[in-house]
N, C-alpha and C positions, 0 to 999 in steps of 0.2 A: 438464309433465314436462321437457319441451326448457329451459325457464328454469333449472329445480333442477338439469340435468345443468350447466348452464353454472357457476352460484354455484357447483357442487362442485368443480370444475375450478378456478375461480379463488380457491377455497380453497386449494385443493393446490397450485395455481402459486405462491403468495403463500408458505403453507409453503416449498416446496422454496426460490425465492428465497430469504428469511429465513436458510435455514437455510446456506445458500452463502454470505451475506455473512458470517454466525458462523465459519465455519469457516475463510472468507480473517483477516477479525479475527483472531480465535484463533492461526492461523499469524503474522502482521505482527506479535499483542503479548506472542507466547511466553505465551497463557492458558491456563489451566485450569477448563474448565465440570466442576463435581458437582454431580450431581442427584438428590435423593431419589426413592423408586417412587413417590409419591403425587401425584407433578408430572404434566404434560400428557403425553400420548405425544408430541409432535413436540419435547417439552425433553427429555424423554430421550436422544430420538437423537441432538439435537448434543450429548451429554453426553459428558467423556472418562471420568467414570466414575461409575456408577449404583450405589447402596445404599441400605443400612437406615443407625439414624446411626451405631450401631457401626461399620459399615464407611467410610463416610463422615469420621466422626471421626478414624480408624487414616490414612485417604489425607490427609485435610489435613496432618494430623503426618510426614507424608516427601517429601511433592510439591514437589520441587523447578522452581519457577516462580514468576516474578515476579508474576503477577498471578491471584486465584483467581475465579473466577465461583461464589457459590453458589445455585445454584437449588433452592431450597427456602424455610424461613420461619427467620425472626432468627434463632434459638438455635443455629439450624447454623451460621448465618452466622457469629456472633460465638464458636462451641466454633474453627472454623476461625481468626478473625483471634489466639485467648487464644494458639494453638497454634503460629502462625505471625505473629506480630508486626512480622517483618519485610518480610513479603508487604503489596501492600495486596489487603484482601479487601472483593470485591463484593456487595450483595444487589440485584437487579434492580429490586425492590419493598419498598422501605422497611415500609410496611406490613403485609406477609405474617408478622403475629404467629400466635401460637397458643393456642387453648383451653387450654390444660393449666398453661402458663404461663402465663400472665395470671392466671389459678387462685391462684397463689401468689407474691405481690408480696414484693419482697424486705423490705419495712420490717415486713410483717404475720407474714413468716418469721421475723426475727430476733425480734421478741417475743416469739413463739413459744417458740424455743429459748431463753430465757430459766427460760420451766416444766421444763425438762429437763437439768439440767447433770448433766454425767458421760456422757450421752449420746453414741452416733457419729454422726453426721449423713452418712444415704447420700440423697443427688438424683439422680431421674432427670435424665436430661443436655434434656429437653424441660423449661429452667426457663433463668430469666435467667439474665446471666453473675453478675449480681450476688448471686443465690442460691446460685449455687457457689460464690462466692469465700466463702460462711457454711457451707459444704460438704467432710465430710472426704473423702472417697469420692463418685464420680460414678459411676450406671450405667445401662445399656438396656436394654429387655425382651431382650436378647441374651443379656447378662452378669449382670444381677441376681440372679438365684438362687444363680450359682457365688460370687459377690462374697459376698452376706448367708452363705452356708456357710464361705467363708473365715473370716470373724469367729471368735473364740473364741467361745465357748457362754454363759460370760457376760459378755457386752458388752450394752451395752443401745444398742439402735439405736431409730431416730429416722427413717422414711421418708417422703419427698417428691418429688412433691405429688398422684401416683398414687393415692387411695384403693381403686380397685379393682386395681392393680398391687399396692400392696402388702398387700392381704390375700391376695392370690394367694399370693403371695410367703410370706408367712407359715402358709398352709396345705400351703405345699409342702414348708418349711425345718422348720415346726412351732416356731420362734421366740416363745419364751414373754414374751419384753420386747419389745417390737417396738411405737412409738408411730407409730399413719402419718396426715399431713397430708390436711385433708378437700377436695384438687380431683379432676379428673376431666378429659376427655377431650368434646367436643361430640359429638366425632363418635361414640365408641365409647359413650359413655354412650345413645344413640338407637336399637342395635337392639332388634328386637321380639324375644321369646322364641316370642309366636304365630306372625308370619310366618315364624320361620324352620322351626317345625315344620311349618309348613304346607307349606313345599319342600319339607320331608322326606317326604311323605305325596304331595306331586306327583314326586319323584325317589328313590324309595326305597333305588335304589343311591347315590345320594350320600353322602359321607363332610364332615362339615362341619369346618372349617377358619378356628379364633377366634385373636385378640388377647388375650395377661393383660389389657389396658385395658375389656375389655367386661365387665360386671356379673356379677357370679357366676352369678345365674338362666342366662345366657346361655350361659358358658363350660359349665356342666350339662349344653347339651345337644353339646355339639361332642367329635368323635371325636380330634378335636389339638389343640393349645395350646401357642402356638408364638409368637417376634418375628415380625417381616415376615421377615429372611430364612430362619428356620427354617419359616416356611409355605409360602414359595421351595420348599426344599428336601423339603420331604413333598410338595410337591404330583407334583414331578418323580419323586419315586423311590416314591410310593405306587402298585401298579397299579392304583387308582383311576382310572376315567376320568371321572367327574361329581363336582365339590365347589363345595360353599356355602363362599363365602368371606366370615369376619365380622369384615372391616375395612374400611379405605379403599379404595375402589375401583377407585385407582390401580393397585393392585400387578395389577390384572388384565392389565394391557399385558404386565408381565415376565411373568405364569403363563402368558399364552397365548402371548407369543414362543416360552420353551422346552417351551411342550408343547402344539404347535399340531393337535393330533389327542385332547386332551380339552375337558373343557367344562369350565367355571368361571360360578357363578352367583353373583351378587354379593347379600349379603343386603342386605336393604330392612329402612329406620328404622323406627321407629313410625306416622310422619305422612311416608306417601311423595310427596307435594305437595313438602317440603322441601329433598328433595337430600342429605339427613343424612348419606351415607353418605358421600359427598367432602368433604375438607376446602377452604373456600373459602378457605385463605388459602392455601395449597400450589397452589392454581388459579390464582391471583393473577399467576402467574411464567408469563409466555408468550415466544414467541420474539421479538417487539416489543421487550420491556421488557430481555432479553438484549439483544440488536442493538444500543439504547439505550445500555446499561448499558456494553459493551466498546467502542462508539467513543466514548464520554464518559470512561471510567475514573469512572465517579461511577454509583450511589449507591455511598458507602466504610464500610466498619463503620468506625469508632474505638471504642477503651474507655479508658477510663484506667487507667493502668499500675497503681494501687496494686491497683487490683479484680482487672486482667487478671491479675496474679501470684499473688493467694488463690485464684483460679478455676482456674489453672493446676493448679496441686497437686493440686487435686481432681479432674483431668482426667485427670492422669498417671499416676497413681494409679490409675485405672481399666485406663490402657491397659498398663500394666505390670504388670499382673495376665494381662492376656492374651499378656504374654510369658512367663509360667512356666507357660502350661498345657503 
């Protein structure tokens, strides 16, 4: 018992260190850490600012700073460098891709749209830069639904690379043309529809709390359906004190900071041996590999400018939408 209180202690010590030498960095190179909810609790906290990627996307497009830290996985990294070109922007962990993305390789997309001309091509913004820049419109489980409503009524759209996003999507809008790309999500594609009833039946006050990414069986049984930070925001202002939450299980750090007098139970995969419920590449990003990353100024996204400017567009586009609401 005396040894695991020590290793716990010099866990914590090593955190807090780490996290002091980030924050002198940070002050010496005038940087800016963002962090997605699905990253580690202790990369949160040296984060200057924490979101969904809606939010995250809107803070790279005005943060004025030389150098950006992103902690999270590529596609933030690089919506951040399309946005900000003149910054150099950091990704901790080169590696830290995504399911969703990898889903839909930009060469297998563009064939694709080949079958569809006349078509509007809306990408979720979890896609390479290289798929936006084949992209007229970008959006996130934030803005998706208000985006596909915007559209005139007959536009025939084209959606990617979300299969269960955009059927959602189209069940909600009722969009009678609406052709959507076959990927999916690792993580959200793994919850049970049994276990999660099975909570319900051990918490019957619970109120459950899904991702448009999770399979429709699944969304069926959930009382919300919401992005990440609209689950944020019900969780806090529902008087709900008990919710099944069926996402990442990141976002449990932010539900339980601001609502530290309920409970939040995180659903479990299919095969709970796996971990399914965390993304391991969002895991990827620890305060090492920060620490690393700001006194190196290295790893650095580059894109090539011809890509970086069709991506653009389709980026702005999104976010400029969210200036006429």
């Amino acid at each position: 018992m005396e040894s695991l209180k020590c290793a716990n202690r010099t866990v914590t010590d090593r955190i807090q260190e780490l996290s002091e030498k980030i924050e002198k960095l940070k002050r010496e190179k005038h940087a800016v850490i963002l962090a997605h909810y699905y990253t580690l609790k202790e990369v949160q906290q040296v984060a200057d600012f924490t979101g969904d990627s809606l939010a995250l996307s809107e803070q790279a497009a005005r943060i004025d700073a030389p150098i950006l830290l992103f902690a999270g996985v590529r596609f933030m990294a690089e919506t951040a460098k399309v946005l900000s070109p003149d910054k150099k922007v950091l990704l901790p962990e080169p590696e830290a891709g995504c399911s969703l993305a990898d889903s839909c390789r930009a060469e297998d997309f563009a064939a694709f749209l080949k079958q569809y001309p006349g078509y509007t091509v809306v990408s979720y913004v979890n896609t390479s830069v290289e798929v936006k820049a084949l992209t007229d419109i970008c959006c996130t489980s934030s803005n998706a639904v208000e985006i596909i409503r915007s559209l005139p009524a007959e536009t025939k759209i084209l959606f990617a690379p979300d299969r269960n996003l955009g059927n959602y999507i189209q069940r909600i809008t009722g969009r009678p043309d609406m052709v959507v790309w076959d990927g999916a999500c690792g993580v959200h594609e793994e919850f049970s529809v049994e276990k999660i009833l099975a909570l319900k039946r051990q918490y019957p006050e619970a109120k459950v709390l899904a991702h448009p990414e999770c399979k429709q069986t699944v969304l069926l049984t959930a009382d919300y359906v919401g992005s990440t930070a609209a689950l944020l925001r019900f969780a806090s202002t529902d008087p709900s004190d008990t919710f099944i939450v069926v996402t990442e299980a990141g976002i449990l750090y932010q539900m339980e900071r601001e609502n530290p007098h309920k409970r939040f139970i995180a659903a479990p995969p299919m095969d709970s041996t796996c971990g399914c419920n965390e993304c391991a590449y969002m895991k990827m990003i620890t305060l090492e590999k920060i620490y690393r990353a700001l006194e190196q100024e290295a790893p650095e996204v580059n894109i090539e400018e011809s890509v970086r400017v069709k991506a653009e567009g389709s980026i702005r586009r999104m976010l400029e939408m969210g200036k006429k609401k």
